[in-house]
C-alpha positions in Angstrom: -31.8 10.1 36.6 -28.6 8.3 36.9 -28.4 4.3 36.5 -27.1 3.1 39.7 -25.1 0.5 39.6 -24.6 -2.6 41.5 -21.7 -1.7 43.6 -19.6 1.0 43.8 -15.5 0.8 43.6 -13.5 2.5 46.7 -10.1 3.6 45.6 -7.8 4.9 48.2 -5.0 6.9 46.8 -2.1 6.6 49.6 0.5 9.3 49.4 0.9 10.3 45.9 3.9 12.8 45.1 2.6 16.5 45.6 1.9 16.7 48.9 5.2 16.8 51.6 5.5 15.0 55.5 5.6 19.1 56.1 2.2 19.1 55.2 0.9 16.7 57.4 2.4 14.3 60.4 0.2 11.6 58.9 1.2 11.4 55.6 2.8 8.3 54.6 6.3 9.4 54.2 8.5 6.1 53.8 8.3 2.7 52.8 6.7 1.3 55.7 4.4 4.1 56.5 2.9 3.7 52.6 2.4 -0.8 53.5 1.0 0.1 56.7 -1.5 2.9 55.3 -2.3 0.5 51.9 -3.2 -2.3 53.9 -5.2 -0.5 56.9 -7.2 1.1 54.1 -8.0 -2.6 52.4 -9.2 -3.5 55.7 -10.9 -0.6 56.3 -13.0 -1.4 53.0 -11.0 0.5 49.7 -11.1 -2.4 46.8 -8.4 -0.2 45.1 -5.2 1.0 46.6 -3.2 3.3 44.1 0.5 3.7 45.4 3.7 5.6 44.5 6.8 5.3 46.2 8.5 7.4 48.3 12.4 7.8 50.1 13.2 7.3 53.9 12.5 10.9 53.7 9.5 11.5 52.4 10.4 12.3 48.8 9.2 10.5 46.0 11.3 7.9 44.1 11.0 6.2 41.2 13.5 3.3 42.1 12.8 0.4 41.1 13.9 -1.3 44.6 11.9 1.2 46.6 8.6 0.3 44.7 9.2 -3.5 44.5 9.6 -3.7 48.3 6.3 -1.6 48.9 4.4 -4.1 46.4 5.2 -6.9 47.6 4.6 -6.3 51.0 0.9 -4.9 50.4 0.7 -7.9 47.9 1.4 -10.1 51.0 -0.5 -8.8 53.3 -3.9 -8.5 51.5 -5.9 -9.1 48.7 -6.7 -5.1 47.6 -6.5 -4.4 44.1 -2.9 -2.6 43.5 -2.4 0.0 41.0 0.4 1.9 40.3 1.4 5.5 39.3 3.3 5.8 35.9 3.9 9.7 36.7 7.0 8.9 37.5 9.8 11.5 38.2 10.2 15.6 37.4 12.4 15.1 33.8 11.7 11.7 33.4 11.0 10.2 29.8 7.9 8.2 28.7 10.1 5.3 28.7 11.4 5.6 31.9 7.9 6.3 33.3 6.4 2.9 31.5 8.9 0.8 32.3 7.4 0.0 35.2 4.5 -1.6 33.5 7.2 -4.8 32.3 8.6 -4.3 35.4 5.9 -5.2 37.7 3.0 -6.4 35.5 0.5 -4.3 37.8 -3.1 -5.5 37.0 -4.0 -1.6 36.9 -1.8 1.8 36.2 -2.5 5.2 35.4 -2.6 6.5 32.6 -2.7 10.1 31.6 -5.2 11.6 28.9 -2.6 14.4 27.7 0.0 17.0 28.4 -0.7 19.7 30.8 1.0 22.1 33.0 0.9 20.1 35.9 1.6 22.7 38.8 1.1 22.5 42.5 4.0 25.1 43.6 1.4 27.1 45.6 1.5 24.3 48.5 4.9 25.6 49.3 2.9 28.6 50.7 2.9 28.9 54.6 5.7 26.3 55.3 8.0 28.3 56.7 10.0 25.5 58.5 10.0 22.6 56.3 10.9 19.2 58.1 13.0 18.7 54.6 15.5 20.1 52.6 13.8 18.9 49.5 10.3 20.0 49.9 10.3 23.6 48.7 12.6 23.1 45.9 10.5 20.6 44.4 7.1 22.2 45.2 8.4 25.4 43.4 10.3 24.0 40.4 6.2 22.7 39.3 5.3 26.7 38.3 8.1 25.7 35.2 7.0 22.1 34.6 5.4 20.9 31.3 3.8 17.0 32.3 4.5 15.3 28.8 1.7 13.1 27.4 1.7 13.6 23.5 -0.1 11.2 21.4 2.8 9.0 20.5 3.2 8.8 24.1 -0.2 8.0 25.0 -0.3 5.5 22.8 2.9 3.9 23.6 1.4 3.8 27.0 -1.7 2.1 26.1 0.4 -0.5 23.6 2.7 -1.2 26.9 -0.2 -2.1 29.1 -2.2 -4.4 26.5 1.1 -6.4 26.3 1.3 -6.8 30.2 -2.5 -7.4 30.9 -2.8 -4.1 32.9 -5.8 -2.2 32.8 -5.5 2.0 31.8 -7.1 4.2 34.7 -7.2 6.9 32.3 -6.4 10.2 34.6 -8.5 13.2 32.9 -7.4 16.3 34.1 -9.6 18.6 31.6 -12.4 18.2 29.0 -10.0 17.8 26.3 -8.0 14.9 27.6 -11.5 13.1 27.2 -11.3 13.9 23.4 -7.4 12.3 23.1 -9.1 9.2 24.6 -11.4 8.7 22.7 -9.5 9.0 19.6 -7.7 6.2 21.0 -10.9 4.3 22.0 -11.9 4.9 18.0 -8.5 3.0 17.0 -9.7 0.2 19.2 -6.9 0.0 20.8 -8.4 0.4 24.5 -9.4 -2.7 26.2 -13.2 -2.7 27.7 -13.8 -1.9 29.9 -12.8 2.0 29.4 -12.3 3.4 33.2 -11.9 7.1 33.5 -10.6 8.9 37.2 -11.6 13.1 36.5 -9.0 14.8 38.3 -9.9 18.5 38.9 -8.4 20.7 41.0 -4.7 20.9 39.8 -3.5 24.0 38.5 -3.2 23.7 34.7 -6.2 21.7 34.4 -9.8 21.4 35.4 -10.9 23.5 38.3 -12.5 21.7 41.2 -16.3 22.3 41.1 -19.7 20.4 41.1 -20.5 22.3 37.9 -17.3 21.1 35.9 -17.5 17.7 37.2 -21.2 17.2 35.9 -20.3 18.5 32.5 -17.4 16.4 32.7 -19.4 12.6 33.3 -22.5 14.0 30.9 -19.7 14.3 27.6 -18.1 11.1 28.4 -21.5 9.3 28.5 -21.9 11.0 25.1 -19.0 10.1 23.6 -18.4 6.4 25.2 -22.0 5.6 26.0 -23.9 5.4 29.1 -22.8 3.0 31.1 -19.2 3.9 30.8 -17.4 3.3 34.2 -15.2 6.5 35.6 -14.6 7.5 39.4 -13.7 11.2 40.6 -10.1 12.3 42.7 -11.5 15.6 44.8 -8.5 17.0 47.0 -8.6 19.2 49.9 -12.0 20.3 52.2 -14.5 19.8 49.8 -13.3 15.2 49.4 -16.3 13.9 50.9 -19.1 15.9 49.5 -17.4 15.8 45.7 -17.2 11.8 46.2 -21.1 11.2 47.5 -21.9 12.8 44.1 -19.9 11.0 41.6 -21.6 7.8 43.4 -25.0 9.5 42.8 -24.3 10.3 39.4 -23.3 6.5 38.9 -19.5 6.7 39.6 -17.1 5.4 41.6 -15.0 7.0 44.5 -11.2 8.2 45.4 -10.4 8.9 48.4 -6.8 8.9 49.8 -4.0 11.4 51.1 -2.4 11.7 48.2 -5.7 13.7 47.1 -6.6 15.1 50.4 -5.4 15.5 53.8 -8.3 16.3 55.6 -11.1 14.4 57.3 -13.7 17.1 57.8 -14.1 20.6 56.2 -12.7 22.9 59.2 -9.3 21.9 58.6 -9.3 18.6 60.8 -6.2 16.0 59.3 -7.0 12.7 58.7 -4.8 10.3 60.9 -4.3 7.6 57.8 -6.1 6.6 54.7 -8.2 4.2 56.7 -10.2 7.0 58.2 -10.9 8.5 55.1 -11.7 5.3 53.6 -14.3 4.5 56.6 -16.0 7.7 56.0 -17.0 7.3 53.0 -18.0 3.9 53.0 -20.3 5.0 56.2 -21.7 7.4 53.6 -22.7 5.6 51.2 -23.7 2.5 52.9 -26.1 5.7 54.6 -27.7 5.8 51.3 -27.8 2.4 50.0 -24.8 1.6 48.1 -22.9 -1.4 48.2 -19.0 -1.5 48.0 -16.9 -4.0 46.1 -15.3 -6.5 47.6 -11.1 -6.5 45.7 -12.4 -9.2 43.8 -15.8 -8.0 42.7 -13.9 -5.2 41.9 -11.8 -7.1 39.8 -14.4 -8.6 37.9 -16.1 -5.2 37.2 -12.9 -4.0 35.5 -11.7 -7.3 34.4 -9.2 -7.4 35.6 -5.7 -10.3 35.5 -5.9 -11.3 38.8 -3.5 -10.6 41.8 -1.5 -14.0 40.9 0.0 -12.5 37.7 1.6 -9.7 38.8 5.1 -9.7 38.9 6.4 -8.5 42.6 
């Protein structure tokens, strides 16, 4: 049986960069949609908020300005953990992606466990009237795109972070991916605590399944012990279900509209993040568990502290 642990970490993923305001009315689609969403979610319960940026439009952005303004403000406002995306733009080098780690001095970013045809092109399906010039274009041009994460670059990534205090979420998109990390973790170069986010689902890499997500947490306790800490990202229908077991199993949990729009399985959208994040924190509260708190949170992962970012 799985250890349980103490409390159980509550990220809420915000708007991410593959889903379009096409998709649904409630997606945070510009700056102050994204604050708004970020810190109804904190109050709502989420210890974690993981944000990207996006344009007045809805597109994602990797400006500098754009990002800074959205930080700050959910920095202001509330206490949540922030962590950032280092995905960054379609074409852009690992250099651009990580400079945001000097930038901004996050206390946590993602970062990706290898390269992968990262490809979400099949959303553009049944949008026949997009609100937005730019959304089909940049759904489609994913069937051609490559996401680069070699392990020079991986390792630039994990250097860049230990020099600004920011903790890896290492994103694992297939079984492999855990292998290139623990190569790294074998060069004791990774900081413990080692914290893991599976991300099945995306075409290219891990399909979403109960099955794959088992085998998935049983070869990382192999290879990086027991007790190592890892959450689950489960998009569409299936969030809420996929979620409850990577807490039984001894996780942690994503919720988030950048991974899923919906609120129930028959197709019902989620108004904002908060509602997601209130569901599943009513679900496991249901069956026991307790949810950090931002700052137990941060002590769990170790992490800088909310005073040392830079925004």
């Amino acid at each position: 049986m799985a250890k349980k642990q103490k409390k159980v970490i509550v990220t809420a993923a915000i708007t991410g960069a593959i889903h379009t305001p096409s998709h649904s009315p409630y997606l945070p689609s510009n700056p102050d949609e994204i604050v708004q969403n970020a810190v109804d979610a904190a109050k709502a319960g989420a210890s974690i908020v993981h944000l990207h940026a996006r344009k007045e439009d809805g597109e994602p952005t990797a400006d500098w300005n754009v990002f800074r303004d959205i930080l700050s403000r959910v920095k202001k406002q509330s206490d949540v953990v922030i962590g950032i995306t280092t995905g960054g733009g379609q074409g852009m080098t690992v250099e651009e992606r990580f400079a945001v780690i000097p930038e901004f001095k996050p206390e946590m970013a993602s970062a990706n466990g290898g390269s992968m045809n990262f490809c979400f092109s099949r959303l553009a399906d049944g949008i026949d009237n997009p609100k937005y010039d730019w959304e089909i274009p940049f759904m489609k041009r994913t069937y051609d795109n490559v996401f680069k994460n070699t392990f020079k670059d991986i390792e630039y990534c994990i250097n860049i972070m230990n020099e600004n205090d920011t903790r890896p979420e290492f994103e694992i998109f297939d079984y492999g991916q855990l292998a290139n990390v623990a190569y790294f973790v074998k060069m004791g170069i990774i900081k413990d605590p080692l914290y893991l986010q599976f991300v099945p689902g995306v075409m290219g890499g891990m399909p979403m399944g109960i099955d794959g997500l088992f085998f998935m947490i049983d070869q990382a306790k192999k290879m990086f012990g027991p007790d190592v800490m890892y959450s689950s990202v489960a998009g569409g229908r299936r969030m809420f279900r996929f979620e409850t077991l990577c807490a039984i199993s001894g996780g942690n949990v994503r919720v988030g509209l950048e991974d899923g729009i919906y609120i129930k399985p028959n197709g019902e959208l989620a108004v904002n993040n908060a509602a997601q994040v209130e569901k599943i924190i009513r679900i496991l509260t249901a069956l026991d568990y307790e949810i950090a708190s931002p700052d137990e949170a941060r002590e769990m992962l170790k992490l800088k502290g909310k005073d040392k970012v830079n925004f």
